[in-house]
C-alpha positions in Angstrom: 0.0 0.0 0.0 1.1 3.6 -0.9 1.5 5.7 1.7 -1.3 8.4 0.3 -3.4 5.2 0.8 -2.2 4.1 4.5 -4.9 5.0 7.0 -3.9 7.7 9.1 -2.3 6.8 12.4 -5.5 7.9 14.5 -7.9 5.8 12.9 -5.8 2.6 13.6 -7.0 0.0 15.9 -3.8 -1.1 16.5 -0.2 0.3 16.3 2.8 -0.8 16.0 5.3 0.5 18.8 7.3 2.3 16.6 3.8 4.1 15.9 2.5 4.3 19.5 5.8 5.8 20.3 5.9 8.5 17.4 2.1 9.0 18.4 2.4 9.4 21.7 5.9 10.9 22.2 7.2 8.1 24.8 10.1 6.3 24.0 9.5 2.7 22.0 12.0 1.4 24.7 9.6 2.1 27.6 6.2 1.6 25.9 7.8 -2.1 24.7 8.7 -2.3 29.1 5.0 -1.1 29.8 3.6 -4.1 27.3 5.7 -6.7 28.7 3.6 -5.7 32.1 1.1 -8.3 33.1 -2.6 -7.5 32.6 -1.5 -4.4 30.5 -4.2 -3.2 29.6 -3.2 -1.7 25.9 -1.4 -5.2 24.6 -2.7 -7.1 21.9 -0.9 -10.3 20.7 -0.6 -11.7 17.3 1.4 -14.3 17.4 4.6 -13.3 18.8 4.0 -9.8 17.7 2.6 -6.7 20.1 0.5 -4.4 19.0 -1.1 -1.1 21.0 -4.5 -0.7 21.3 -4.7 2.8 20.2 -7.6 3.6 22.7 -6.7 1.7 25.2 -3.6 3.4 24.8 -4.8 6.6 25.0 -7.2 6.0 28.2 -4.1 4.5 30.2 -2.0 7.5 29.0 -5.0 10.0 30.1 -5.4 8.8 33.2 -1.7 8.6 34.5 0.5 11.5 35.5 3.9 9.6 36.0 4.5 6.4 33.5 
């Protein structure tokens, strides 16, 4: 896919971390630490691979004031 064609980052239902990190502003480092927390709430698995939950995402990130 073209990247005039890609859907826009906050339309995803998932992101990648890379993504959630450029999205968000937060190191991919520390947002790969805070998905490798149990019961995160934001993680969802495919296969090996983690993806954010973008809302999810931004409802833990709204209702924190140190991460």
């Amino acid at each position: 896919m073209r990247d005039s064609e890609s859907v826009p980052i906050h339309l995803k239902l998932t992101l990648s971390i890379k993504e959630a990190s450029e999205y968000s502003n937060i190191g991919i480092n520390k947002i790969d630490a805070m998905l490798k927390q149990p019961n995160c709430p934001f993680v969802l698995y495919v296969g090996s691979k983690k993806l954010v939950k973008r809302k999810e995402f931004e409802a833990y990130i709204s209702s924190k004031l140190i991460i």
